[in-house]
KERO-260529 format. One record per residue: y, x, z of N, C-alpha, C in turn; residue in one letter. Coordinates in steps of 0.001 Angstrom, whole numbers, padded with zeros to 6 digits, always signed. Each point is the difference from the previous one (the first is absolute). Example, Ala and Ser with C-alpha at 12.3 -4.5 7.8 and 13.67 -1.06 7.14 Angstrom:
residues 2
-005690+013190+007800+001190-000890+000000+001200+000900+000000A
+001050-000350-000720+001190+000820+000060+001090-000770+000730S
END
This chain:
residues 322
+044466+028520-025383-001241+000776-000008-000712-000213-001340X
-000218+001416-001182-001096-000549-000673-001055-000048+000311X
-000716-000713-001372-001517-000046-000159-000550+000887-000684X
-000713+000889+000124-000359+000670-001162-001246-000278-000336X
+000432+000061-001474-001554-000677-001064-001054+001157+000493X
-001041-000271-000477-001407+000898-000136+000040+000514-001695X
-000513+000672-000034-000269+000397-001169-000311-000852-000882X
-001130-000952+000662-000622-000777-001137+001091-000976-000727X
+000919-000620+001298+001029-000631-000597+000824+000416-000795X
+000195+001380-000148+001225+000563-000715-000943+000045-001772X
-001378+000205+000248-000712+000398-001439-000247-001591-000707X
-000159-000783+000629-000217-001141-000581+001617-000651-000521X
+001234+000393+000815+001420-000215-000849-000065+000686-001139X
-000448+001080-000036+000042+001152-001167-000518-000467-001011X
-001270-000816+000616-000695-000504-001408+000350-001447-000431X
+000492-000412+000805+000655-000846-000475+001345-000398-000878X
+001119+001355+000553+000810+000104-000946-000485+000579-001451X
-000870+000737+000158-000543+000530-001089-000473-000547-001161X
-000585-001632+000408-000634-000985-000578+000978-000985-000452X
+001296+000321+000755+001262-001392-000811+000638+001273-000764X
+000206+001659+000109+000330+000411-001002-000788-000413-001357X
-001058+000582+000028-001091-000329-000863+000175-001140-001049X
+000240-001477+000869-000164-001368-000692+001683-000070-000403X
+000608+000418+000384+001674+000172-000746-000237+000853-001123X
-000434+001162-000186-000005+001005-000770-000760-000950-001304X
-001325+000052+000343-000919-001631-001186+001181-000998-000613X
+000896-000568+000746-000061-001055-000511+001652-000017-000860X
+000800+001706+000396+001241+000399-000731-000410+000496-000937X
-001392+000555-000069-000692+000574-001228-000233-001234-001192X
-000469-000788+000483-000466-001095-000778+001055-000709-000623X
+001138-000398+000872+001431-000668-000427+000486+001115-000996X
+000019+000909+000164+000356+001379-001067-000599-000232-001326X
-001716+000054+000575-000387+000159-001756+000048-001575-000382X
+000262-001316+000489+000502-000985-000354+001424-000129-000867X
+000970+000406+000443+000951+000240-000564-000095+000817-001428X
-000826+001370+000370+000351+000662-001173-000961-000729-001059X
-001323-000334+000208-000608-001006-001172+001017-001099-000739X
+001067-000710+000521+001103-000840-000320+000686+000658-001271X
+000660+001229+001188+001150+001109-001274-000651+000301-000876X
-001294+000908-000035-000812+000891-001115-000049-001564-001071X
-000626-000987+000245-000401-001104-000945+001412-000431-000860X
+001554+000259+000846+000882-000753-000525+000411+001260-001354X
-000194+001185+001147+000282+001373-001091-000796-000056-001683X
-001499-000440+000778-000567+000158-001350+000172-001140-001300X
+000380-001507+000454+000118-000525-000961+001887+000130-000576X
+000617+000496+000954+001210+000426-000802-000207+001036-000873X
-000557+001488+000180-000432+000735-000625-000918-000606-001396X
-000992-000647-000359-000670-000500-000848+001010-000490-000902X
+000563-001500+000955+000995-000406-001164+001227+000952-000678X
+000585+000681+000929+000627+001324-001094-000554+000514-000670X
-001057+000576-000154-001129+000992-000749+000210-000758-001215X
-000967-001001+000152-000146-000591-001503+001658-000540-000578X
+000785-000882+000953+001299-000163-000837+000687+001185-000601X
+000101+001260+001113+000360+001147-001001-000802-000021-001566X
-001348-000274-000233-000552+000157-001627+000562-001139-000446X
+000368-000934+000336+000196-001094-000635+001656+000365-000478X
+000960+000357+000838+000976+000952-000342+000305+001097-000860X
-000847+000564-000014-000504+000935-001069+000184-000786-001310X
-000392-001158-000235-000194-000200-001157+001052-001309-000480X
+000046-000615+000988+001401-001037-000083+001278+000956+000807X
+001606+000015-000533+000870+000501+000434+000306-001455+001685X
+000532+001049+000775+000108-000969+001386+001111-000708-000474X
+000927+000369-000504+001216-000885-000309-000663-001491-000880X
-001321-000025-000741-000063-000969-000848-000613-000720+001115X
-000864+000180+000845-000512-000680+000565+000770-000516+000950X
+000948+000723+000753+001177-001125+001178+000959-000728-000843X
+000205+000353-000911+001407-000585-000762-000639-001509-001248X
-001266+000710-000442-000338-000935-001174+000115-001553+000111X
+000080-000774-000967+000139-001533+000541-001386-000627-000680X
-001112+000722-000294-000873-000463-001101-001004+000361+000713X
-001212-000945+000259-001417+000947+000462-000970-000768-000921X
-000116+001261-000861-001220-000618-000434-001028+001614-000358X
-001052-000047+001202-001113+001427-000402-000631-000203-001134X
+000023-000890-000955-001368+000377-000599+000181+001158-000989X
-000464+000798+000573-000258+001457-000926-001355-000193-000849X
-000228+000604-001180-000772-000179-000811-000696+001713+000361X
-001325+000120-000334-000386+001493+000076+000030+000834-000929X
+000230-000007-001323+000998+000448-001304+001114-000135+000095X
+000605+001101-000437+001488-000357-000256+000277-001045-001813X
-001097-000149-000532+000261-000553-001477-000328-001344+000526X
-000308-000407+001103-000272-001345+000640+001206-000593+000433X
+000037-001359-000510+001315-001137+000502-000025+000186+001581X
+001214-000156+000642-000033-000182+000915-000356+001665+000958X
+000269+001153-000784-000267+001170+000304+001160+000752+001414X
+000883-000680-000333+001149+000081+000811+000703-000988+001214X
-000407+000014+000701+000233-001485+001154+001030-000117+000748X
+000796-000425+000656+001109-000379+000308-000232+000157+001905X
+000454+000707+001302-000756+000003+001043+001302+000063+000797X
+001167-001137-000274+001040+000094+000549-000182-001063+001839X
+000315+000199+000810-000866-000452+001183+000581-001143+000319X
+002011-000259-000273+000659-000973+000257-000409-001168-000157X
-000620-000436-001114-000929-001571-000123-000427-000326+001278X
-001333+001021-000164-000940-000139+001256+000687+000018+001708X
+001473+000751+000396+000648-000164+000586+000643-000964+000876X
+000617-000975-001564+000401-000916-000054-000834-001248+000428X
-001029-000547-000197-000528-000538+000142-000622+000047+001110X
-000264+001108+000593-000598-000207+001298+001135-000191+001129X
+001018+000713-000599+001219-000557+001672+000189-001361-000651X
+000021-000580-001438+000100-001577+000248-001005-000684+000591X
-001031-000257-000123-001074-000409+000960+000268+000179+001151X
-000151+001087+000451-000012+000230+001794+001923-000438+000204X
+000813-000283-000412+001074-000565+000203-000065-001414+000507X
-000347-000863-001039-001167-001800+000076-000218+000260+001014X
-001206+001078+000258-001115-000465+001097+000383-000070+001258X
+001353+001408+000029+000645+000187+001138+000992-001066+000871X
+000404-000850-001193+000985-000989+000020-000884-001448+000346X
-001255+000085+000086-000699-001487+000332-000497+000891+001660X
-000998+001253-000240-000204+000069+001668+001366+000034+000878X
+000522+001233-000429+001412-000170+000833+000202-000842+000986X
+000834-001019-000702-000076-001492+000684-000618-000521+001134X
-001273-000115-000341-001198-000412+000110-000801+000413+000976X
+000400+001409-000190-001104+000772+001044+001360-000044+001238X
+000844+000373+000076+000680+000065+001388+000439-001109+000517X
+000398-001262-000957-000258-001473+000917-000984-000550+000826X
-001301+000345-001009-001098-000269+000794-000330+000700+001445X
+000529+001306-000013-000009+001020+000892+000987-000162+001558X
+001028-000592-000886+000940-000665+001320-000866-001059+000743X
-000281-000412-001246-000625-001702+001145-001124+000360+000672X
-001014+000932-000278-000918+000321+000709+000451+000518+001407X
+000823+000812-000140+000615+000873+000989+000917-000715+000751X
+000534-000857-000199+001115-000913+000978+000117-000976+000007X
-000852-000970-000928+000191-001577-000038-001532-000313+000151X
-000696+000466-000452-001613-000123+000238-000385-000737+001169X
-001160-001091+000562-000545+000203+001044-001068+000738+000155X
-000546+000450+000839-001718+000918+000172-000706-000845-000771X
-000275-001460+000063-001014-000396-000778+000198+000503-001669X
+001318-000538-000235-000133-000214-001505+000403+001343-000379X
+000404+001685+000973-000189+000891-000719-001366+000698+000026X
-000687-000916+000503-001393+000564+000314-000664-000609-001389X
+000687-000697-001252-000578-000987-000753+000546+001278-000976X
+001225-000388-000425+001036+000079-000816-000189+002209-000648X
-000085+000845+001554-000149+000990-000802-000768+000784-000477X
-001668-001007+000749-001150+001015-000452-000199-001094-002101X
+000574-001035+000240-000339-000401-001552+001148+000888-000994X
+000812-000057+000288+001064+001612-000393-000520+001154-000624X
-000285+000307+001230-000845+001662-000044-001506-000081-000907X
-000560-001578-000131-001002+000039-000836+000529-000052-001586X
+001373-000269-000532+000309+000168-001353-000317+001681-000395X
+000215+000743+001030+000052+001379-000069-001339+000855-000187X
-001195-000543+000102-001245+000213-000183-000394-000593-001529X
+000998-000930-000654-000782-000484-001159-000238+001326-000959X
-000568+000192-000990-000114+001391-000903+000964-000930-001201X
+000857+001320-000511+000817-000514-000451-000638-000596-001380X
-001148+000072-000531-000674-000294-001344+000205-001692+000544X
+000011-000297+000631+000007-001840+000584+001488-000392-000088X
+000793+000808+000062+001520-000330-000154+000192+000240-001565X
-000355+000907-000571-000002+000059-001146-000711-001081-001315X
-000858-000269+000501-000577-001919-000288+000930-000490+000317X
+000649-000760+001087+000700-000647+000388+001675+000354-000994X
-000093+000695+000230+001684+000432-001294-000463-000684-001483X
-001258+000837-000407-000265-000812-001164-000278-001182-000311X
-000965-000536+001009-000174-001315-000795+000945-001188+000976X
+000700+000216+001216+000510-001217+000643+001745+000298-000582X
+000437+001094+000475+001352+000367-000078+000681-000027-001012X
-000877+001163-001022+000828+000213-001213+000383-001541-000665X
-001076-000818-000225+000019-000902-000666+000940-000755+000898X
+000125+000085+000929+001216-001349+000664+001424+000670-000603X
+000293+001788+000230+000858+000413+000038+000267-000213-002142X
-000736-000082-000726+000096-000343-001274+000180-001338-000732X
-000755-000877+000890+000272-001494-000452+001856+000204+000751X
-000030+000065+001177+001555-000473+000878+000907+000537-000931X
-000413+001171-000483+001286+000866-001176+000053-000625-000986X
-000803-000800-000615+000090-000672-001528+000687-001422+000359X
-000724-000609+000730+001098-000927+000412+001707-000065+000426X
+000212+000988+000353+001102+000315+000050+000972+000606-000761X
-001084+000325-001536+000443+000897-001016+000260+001157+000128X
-001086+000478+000685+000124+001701-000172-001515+000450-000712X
+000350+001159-000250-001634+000310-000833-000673+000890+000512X
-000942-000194+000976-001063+000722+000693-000920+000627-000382X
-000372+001456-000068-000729+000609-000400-001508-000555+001200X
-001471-000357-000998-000918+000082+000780-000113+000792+001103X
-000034+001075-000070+000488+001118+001357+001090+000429+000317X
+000595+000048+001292+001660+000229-000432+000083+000563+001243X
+000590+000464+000719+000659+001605+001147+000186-001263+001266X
+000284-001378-000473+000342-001200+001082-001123-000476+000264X
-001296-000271-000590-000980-000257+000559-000612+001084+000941X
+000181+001069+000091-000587+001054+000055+000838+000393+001500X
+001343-000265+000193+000738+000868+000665-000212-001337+001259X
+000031-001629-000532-000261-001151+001076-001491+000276+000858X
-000551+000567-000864-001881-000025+000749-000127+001109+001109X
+001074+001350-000839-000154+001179+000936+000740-000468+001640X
+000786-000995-000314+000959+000187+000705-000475-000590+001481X
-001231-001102-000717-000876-000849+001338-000393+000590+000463X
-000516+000873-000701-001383+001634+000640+000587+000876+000821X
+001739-000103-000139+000601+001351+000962+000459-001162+001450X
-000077-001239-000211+000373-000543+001017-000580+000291+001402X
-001420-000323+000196-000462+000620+001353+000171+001708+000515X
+000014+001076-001247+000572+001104+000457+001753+000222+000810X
+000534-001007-000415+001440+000022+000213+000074-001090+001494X
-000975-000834+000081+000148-000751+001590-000865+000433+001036X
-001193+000567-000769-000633+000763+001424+001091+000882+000364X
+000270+001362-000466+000620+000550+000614+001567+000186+000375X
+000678-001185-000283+001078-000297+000365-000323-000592+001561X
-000779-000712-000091-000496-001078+001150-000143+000794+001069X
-000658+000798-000101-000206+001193+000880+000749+000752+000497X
+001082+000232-000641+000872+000933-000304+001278-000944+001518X
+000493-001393-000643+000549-000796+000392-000463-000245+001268X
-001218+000087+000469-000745-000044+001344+000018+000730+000961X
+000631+001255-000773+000403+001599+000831+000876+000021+000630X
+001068-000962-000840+001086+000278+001010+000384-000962+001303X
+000211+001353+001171+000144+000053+000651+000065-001948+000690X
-000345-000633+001138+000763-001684+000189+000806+000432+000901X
+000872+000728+000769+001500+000561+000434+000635-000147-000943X
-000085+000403-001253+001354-000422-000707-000042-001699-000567X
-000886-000529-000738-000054-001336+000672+000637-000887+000856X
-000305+000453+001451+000649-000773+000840+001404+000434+000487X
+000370+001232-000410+001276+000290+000159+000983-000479-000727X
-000707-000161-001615+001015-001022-000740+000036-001576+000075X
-001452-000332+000088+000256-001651+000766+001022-000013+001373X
-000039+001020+000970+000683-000141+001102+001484+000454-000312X
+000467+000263-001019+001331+000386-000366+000306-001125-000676X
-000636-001062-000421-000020-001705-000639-000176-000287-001136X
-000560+001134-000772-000541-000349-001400-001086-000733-000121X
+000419-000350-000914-001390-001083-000335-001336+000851-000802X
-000903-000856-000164-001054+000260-000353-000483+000949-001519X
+001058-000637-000439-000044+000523-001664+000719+001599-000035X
+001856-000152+000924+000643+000914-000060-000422+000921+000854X
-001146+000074+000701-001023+001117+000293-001099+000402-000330X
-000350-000562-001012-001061+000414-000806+000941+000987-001501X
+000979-000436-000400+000364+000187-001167+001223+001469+000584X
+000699-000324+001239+000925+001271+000405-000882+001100+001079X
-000897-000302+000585-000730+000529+000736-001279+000840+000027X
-001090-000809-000269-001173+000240-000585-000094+000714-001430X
+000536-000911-001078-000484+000836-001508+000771+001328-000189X
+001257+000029+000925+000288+001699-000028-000640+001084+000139X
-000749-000380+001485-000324+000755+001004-001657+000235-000882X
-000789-001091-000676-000937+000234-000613+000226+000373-001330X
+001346+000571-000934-000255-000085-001141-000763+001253-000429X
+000058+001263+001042-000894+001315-000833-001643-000619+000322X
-000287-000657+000547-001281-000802-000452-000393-000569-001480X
+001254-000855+000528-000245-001080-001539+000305+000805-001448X
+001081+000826-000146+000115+001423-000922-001536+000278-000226X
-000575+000594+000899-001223+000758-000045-001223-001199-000579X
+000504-001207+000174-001515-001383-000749+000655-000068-001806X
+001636+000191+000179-000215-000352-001365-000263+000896-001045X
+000245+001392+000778-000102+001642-001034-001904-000332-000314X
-000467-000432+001228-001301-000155-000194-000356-000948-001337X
+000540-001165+000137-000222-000658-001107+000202+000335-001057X
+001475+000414-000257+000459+000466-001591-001228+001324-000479X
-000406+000663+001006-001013+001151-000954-001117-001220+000056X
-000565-000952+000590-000931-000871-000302+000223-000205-001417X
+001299-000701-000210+000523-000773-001370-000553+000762-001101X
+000460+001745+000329+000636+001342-000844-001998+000132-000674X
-000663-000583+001006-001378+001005-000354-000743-001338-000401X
+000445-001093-000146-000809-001142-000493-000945+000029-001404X
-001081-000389+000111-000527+000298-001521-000284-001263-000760X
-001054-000567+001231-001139-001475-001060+001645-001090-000268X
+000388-000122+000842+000663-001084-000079+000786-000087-001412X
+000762+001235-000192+001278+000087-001315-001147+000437-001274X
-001286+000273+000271-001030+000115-001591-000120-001375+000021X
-000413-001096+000832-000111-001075-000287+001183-001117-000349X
+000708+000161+000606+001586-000937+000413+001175+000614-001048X
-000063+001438-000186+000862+000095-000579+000021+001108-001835X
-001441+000149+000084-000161+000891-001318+000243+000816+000145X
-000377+001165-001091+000468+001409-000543+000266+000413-000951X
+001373-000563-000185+001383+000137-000659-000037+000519+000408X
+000954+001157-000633+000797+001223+000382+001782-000476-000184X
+000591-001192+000238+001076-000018-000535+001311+000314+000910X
+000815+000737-000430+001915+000149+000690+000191-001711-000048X
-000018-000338+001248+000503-001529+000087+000220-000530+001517X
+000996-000140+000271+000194-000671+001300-000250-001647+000290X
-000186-000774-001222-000646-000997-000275-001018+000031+000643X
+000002-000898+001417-001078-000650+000383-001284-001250-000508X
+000541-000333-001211-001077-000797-000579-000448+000473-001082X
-000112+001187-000019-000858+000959-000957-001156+000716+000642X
-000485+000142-000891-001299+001393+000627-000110+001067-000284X
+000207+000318+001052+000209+001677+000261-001132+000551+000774X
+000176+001512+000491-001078+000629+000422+000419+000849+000811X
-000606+000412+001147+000512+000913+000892-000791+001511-000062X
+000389+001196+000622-000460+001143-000062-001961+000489+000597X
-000041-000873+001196-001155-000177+000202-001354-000347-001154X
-000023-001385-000555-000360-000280-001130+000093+000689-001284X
+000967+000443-000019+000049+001448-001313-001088+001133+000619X
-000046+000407+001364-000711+000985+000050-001617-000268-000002X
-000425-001507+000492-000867-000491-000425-000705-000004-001477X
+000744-000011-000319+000111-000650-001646-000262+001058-000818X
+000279+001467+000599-000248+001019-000740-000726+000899+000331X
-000414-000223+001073-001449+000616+000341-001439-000954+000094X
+000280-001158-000636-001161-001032-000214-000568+000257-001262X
-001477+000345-000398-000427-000056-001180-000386+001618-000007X
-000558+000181-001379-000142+001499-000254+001275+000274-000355X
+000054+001465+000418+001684+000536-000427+000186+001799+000182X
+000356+000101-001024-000234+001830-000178+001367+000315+001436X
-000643+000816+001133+000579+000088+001419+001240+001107-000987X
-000424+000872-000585+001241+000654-000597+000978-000300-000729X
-000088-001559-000423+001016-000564-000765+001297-000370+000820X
+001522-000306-000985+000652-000276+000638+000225-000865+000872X
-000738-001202-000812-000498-001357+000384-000244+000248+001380X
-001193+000251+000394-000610+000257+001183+000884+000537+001339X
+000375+000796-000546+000725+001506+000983+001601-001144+000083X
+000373-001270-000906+000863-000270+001065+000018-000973+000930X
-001638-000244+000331-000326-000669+001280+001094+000672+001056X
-000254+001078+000177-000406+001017+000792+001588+000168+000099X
+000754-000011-000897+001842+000250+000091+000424-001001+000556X
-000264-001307-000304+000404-001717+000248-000522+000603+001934X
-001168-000609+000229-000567+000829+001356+001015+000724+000706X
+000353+001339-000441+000747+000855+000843+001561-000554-000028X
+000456-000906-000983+001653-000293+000162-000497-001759+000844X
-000650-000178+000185-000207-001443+000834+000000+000810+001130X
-000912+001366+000646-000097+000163+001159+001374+000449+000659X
+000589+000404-001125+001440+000815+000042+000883-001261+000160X
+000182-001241-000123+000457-001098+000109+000025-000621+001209X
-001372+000319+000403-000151-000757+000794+000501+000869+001817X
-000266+001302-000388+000423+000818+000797+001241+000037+000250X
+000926-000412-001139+001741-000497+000353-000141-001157+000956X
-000447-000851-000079+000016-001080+000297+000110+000046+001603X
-001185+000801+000240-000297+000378+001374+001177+000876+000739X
+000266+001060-000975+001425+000434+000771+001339-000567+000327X
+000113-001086-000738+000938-001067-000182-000036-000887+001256X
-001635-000275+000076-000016-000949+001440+000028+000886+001323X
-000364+001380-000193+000117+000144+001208+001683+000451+000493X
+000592+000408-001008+001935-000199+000341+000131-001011+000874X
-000342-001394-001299+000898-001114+000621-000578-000329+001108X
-001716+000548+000452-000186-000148+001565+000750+000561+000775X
+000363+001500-000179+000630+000738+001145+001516-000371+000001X
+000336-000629-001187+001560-000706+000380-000347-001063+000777X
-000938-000955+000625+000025-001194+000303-000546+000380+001329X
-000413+001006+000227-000916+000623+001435+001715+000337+000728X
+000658+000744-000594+001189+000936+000758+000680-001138+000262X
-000106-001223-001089+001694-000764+000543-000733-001074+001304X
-001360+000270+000049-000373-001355+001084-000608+000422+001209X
-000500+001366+000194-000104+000736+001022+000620+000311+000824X
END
């Protein structure tokens, strides 16, 4: 037997569906123009940095600038002026920044996913209740405090230890610079490994202890598989950390422009060049200037490989463990 509603009941459903259409409609609207504020902002500073690198193109050939081994802008504003003709080859600046973030990568590395294991599987509650909020506080320092720290504690250890040993240390050198970055990427690389490592699943865990592996040969055959498109995803994070570093390599490591894989030299990375040339008064139409703006768009273009690179070797590591 039904019931049949009254009217009033049927108008008050009405308005009620009417009112969760309503607050769905608001809030897909809002996620919408959220999103598109994201794209339009990413559109416009890609757009900008082409704009101006196209003038800067205009006036330097693109072949001199990817191929050159020499950077040196200083353009003079006469052509009867020394130094009228400048050198804006990018490889130096290149060079030097994947050596740095190489160092830096090679001390967190380590560092950050050991620590990350032990939090995650050897830890007790007390002492990870100690151990990862002082972690996660290296990650709040501003890097101008690491950049002190390169200069006046590091370099000099990393320069006395080289002379003693008979090597000849440049006051600033790509090794002071690449050891300091490398502390600074450490808590980015164990928070979210830690996390990451925490995800997976404790069924597989106890399925491999209950198959009689030990402790280690399920952390190392089990776990870091099953978490590596995590851990992929902390260190892509870091290396553009490394890629976009500034205070640390003006202080730790100079601005040299030199072709040198020599870590106890000083060199300079692409960031700091773009610093460097939009600091001060500077005619915005010069070449000088305008190749902020090229350096800029082949870092973003760099860094955008980078990202397509990690997300492959994620979806190879998703298919074979799924």
């Amino acid at each position: 037997m039904e019931i049949s509603r009254g009217p009033l009941v049927d108008l008050e459903l009405r308005r009620a569906r009417r009112s969760t259409q309503i607050k769905d409609l608001v809030i897909q609207s809002v996620l919408i123009a959220s999103s598109l504020v994201a794209i339009l902002t990413t559109i416009g500073i890609v757009a900008s940095l082409a704009f101006e690198a196209f003038r800067f193109f205009e006036k330097i050939p693109l072949t001199d600038f990817l191929f050159g081994l020499e950077w040196s802008p200083q353009t003079a504003i006469r052509e009867d002026q020394v130094g009228s003709s400048g050198a804006f080859g990018v490889i130096p600046l290149l060079t030097g920044t994947l050596l740095i973030s190489f160092i830096a990568m090679l001390v967190a590395t380590p560092l950050g996913l050991l620590s990350a294991i032990y939090l995650a599987e050897y830890a007790k509650p007390k002492t990870r209740g100690i151990v990862k909020p002082l972690l996660e506080l290296l990650a709040g320092i501003p890097t101008v405090v690491y950049g002190f720290f390169a200069a006046l504690v590091i370099a000099p250890i990393v320069r006395n230890t080289g002379s003693g040993m008979g090597f000849e240390i440049s006051s600033e050198s790509a090794l002071a610079a690449g050891l300091v970055m490398g502390i600074m990427l450490v808590p980015f690389i164990s928070s979210l490994s830690d996390d990451v490592i925490n995800a997976v699943p404790q069924a597989l865990r106890d399925a491999s202890l209950g198959m009689g592996a030990t402790s280690s040969e399920t952390i190392t055959k089990v776990v870091l598989p099953a978490a590596t498109p995590g851990i992929m995803g902390s260190l892509l994070l870091a290396i553009s950390r490394a890629i976009g570093e500034t205070m640390i390599v003006v202080m730790a490591a100079g601005l040299a422009a030199k072709l040198s894989l020599n870590p106890l030299e000083a060199v300079t990375t692409m960031t700091v060049q773009i610093v460097t040339l939009l600091t001060g008064d500077q005619e915005f139409d010069s070449a000088k200037t305008l190749a902020a703006f090229a350096i800029a768009l082949f870092l973003f273009i760099l860094t955008l490989g980078l990202n397509v690179i990690a997300l492959k070797i994620v979806d190879t590591y998703k298919k074979q463990y799924d």
